[in-house]
C-alpha distance (Angstrom), angle and dihedral (degrees) to the residues before:
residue distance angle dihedral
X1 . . .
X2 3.53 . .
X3 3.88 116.9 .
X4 3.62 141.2 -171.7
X5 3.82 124.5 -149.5
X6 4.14 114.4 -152.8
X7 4.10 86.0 -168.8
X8 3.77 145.5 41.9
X9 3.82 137.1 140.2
X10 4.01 95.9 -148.5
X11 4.16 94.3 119.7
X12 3.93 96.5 55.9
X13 3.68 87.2 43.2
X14 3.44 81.3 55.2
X15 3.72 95.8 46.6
X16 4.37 83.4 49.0
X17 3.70 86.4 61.5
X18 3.48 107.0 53.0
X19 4.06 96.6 39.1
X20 3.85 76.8 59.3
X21 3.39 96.8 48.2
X22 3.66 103.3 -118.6
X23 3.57 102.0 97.8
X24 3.84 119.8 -162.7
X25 3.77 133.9 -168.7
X26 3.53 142.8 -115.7
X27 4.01 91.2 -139.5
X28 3.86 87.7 62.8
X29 3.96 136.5 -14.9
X30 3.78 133.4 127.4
X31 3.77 115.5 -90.2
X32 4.08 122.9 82.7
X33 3.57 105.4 -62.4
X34 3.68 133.9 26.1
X35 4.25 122.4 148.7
X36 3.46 96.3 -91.9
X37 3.50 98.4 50.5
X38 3.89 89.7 49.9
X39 3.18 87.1 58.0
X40 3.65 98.1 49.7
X41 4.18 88.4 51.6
X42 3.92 82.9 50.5
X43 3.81 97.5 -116.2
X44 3.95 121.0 -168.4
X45 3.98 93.6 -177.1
X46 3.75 137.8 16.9
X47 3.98 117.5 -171.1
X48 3.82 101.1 -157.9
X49 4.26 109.6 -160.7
X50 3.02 125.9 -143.0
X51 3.96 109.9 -134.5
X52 3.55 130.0 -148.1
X53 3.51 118.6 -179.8
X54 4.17 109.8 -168.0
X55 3.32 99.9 -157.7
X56 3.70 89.9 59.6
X57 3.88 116.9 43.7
X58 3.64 123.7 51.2
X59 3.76 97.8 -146.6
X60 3.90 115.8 38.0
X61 3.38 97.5 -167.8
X62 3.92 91.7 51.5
X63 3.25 83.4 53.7
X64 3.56 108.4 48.5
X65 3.55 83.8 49.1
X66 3.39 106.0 57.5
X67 3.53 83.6 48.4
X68 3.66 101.9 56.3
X69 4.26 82.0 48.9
X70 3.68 89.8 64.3
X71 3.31 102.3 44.2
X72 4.23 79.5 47.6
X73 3.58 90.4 54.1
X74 4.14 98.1 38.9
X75 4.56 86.8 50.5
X76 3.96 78.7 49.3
X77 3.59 99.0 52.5
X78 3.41 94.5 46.8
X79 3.79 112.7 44.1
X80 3.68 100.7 137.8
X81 3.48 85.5 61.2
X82 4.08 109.6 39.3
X83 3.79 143.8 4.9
X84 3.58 146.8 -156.8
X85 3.67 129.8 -98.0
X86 3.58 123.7 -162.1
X87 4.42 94.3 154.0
X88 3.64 125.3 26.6
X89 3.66 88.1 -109.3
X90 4.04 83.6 73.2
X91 4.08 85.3 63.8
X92 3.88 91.9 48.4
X93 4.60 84.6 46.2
X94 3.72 99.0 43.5
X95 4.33 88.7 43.8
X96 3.67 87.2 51.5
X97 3.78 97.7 51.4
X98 3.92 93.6 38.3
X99 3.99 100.4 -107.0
X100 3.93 124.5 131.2
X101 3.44 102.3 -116.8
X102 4.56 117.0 -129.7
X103 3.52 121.7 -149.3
X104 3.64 117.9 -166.1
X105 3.89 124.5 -138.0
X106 3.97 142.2 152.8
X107 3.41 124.4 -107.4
X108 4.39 91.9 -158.0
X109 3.90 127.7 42.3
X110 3.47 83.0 -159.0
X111 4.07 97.6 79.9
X112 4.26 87.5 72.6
X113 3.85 89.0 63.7
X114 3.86 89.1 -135.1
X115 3.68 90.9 -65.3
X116 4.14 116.7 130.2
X117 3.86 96.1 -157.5
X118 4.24 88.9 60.2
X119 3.66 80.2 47.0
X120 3.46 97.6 54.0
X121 3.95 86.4 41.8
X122 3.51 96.9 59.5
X123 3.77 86.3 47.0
X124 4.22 84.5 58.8
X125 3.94 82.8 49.5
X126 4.01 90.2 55.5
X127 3.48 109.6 -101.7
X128 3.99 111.8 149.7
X129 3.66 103.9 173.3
X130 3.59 132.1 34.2
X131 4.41 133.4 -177.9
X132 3.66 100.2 -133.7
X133 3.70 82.6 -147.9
X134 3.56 147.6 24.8
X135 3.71 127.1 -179.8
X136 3.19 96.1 -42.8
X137 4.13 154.2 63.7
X138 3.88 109.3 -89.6
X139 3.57 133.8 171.8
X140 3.30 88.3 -96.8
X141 3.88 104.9 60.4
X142 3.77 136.4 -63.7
X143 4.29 128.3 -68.2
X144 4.41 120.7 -131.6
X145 3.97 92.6 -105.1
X146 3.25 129.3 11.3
X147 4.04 134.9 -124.2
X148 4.13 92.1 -112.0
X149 3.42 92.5 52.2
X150 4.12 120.2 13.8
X151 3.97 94.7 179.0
X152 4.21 81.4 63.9
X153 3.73 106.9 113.7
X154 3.80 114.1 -168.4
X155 4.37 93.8 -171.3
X156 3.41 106.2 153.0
X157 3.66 102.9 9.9
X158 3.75 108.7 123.5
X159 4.08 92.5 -120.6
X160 3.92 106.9 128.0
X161 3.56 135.4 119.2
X162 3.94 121.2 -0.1
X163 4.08 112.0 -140.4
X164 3.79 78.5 -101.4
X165 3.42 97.1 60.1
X166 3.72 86.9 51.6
X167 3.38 90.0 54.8
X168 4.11 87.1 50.4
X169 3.84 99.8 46.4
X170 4.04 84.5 62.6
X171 3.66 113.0 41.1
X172 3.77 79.5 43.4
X173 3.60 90.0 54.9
X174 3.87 84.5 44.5
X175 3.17 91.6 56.0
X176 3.65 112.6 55.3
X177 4.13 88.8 -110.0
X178 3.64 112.1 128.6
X179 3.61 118.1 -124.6
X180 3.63 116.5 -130.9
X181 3.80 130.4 -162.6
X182 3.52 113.7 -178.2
X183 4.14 106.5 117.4
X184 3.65 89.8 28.6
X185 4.39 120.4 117.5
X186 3.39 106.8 -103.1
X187 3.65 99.7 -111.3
X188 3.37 83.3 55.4
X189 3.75 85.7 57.6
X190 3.71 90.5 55.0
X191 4.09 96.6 45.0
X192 4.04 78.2 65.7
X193 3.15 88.2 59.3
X194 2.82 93.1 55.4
X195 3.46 113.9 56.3
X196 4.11 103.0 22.9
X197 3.64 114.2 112.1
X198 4.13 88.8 -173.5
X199 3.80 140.0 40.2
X200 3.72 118.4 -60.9
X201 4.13 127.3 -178.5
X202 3.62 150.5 -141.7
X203 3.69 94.8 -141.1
X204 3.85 92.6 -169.3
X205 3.89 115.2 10.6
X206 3.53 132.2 115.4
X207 4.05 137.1 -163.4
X208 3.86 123.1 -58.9
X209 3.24 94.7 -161.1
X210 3.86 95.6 64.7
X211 3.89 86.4 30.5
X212 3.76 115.6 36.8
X213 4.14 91.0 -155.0
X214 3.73 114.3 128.5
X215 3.70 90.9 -132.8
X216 3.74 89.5 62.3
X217 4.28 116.0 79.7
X218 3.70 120.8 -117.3
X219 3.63 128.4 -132.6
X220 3.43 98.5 -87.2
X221 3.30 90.9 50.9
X222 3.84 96.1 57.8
X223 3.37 95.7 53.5
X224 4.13 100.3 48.8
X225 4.35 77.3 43.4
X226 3.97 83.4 52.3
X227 4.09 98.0 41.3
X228 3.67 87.5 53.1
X229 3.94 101.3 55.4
X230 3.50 91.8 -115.0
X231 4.44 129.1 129.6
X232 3.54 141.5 -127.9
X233 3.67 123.8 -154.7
X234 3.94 119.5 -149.7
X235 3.54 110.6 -121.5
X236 4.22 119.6 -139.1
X237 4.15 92.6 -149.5
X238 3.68 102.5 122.4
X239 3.92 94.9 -138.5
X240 3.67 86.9 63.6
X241 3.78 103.4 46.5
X242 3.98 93.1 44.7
X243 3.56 132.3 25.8
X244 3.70 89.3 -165.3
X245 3.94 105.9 45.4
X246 4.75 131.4 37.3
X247 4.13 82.2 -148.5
X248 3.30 115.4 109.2
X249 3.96 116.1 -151.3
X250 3.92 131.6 167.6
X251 3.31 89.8 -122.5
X252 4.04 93.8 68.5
X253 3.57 87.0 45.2
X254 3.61 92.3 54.0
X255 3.63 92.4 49.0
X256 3.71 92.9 52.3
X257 3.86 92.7 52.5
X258 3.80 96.9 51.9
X259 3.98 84.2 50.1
X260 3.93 94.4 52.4
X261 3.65 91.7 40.4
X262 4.12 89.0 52.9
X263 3.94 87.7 52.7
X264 3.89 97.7 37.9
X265 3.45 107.4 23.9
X266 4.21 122.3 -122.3
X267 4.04 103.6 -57.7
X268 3.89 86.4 57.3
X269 3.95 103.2 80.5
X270 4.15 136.3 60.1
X271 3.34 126.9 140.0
X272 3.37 137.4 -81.9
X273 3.78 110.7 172.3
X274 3.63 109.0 178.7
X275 3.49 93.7 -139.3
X276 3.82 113.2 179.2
X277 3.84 90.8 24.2
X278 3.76 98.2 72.7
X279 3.77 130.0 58.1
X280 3.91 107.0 -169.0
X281 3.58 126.5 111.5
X282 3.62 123.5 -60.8
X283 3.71 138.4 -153.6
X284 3.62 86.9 -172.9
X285 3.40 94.2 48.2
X286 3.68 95.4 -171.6
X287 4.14 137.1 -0.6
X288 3.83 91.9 -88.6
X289 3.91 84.9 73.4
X290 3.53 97.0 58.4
X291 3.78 96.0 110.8
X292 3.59 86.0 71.7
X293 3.60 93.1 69.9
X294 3.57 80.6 53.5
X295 3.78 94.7 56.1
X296 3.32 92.6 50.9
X297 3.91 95.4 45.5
X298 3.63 87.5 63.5
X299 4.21 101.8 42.2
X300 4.00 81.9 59.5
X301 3.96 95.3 56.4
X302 3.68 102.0 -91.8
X303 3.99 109.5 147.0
X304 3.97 119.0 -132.7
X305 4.00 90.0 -107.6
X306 3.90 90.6 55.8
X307 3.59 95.4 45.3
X308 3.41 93.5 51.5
X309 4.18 91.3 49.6
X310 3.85 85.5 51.2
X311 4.23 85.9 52.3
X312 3.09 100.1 48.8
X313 3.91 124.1 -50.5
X314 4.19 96.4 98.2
X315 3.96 89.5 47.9
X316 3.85 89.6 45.7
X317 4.19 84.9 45.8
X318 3.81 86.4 52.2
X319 3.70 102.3 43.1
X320 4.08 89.6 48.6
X321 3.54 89.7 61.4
X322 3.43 105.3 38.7
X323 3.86 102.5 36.4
């Protein structure tokens, strides 16, 4: 079953390992994903995000960019392996001559200091997705929780987009860079809403109403995601699949898909696993289990075709029109 992941930490952990002088690589290392366990768990697509934590760099930009130079050098290094894609016709190339295919993004709008030419830069550099948020207050609006405090629900505080942002969300569009709103408040969420005029995602969010996190979308949420064409992608942190238990199992996953597909209908869901980024346990200890999801996709009553638009078929939909 090929799959497609809109979300994984693997560059900044990376990034960790040679500031501590113990550099790992992207062929093969030890945390969730490397290339040749992606290729065990039969990947088609890997987005890799870029991270930026605030509170921890002095200069996002810098950052961002050294970031972006490793992954660079790592999808360099390893071209027998994986390739860039920069247009959907990229997917289609690398399938066709047996190579995973990378897609780079940004995990934090913060890292273009509110400025639409570094935007539009980083769009040169091949970026194609980007959180307008993480965890914290940019100049581009505000995130659900924040990195101080992550039980900190802002619902119903009227913190969403800054003009900026608006400004973002459509030269973004413009662009051909997909706007993504997982981290971001959730009247943020809805000031998307109202202004796209394409598809946007939640590259790694799951339901609230199974889950009562803030980072995860509510119902109504899934359906204006849904009525716009856009994607969600079901995240495997434990915090956000159950309220009541770290561990994460397939079978919580499952249950959150079949809940998200009964609000938004089939073409709403992916994945979006956030592999890298989150440190609880695992039954899929890595991405060469993913199959198992897969397994158990298909003991709960999923048919083939709907497994295989959960994998990677309503991503794929999403990316062909928008890239």
């Amino acid at each position: 079953m090929k799959a497609i992941d809109m979300h994984c930490d693997t560059v900044f952990e990376i990034l960790l390992a040679q500031n501590a002088k113990s550099p790992i690589s992207m062929r093969k290392n030890l945390r969730h994903i490397d290339l040749e366990k992606l290729r065990e768990g039969d990947y088609l697509l890997q987005c890799f995000a870029m991270f930026v934590p605030l509170d921890r760099v002095d200069n996002p930009l810098e950052s961002v960019l050294r970031m972006i130079d490793i992954y660079n050098s790592e999808i360099e290094a390893n071209s027998d392996l994986i390739a860039k894609v920069l247009t959907y016709a990229d997917i289609e190339k690398n399938r066709k001559n047996g190579k995973l295919s990378a897609l780079l993004t940004v995990e934090e709008g913060g890292v273009c200091l509110g400025k639409t030419h570094i935007l539009r830069s980083l769009y040169k550099l091949g970026v194609r997705m980007m959180t307008l948020t993480w965890n914290f207050e940019n100049e581009l609006g505000f995130p659900n929780i924040t990195a101080a405090n992550q039980a900190a629900s802002k619902l119903g505080k009227k913190d969403g987009l800054k003009p900026i942002g608006f400004e973002f969300v459509e030269e973004m569009q413009r662009l051909g860079m997909i706007v993504d709103v997982s981290h971001l408040s959730d009247d943020g969420f809805w000031d998307v809403c109202s202004v796209a005029k394409r598809p946007f995602v939640a590259s790694h969010s799951n339901a609230r109403a199974l889950c009562s996190h803030p980072r995860n979308l509510s119902d109504d949420m899934i359906r204006a995601l849904a009525e716009r064409g856009g994607v969600m992608g079901i995240n495997f942190c434990g915090n956000f699949l159950d309220e009541h238990s770290a561990v994460s199992t397939v079978e919580s996953m499952a249950r959150h898909i079949r809940h998200i597909i009964n609000i938004g209908g089939q073409s709403v869901i992916g994945l979006g696993t956030d592999y890298d980024g989150i440190d609880n346990p695992q039954e899929l200890h890595d991405c060469s289990q993913l199959p198992r999801l897969a397994d158990e996709l298909v003991r709960q009553g999923f048919s083939e075709a709907e497994v295989e638009a959960v994998f990677f078929r309503n991503v794929q939909n999403v990316f062909k029109e928008l890239l």
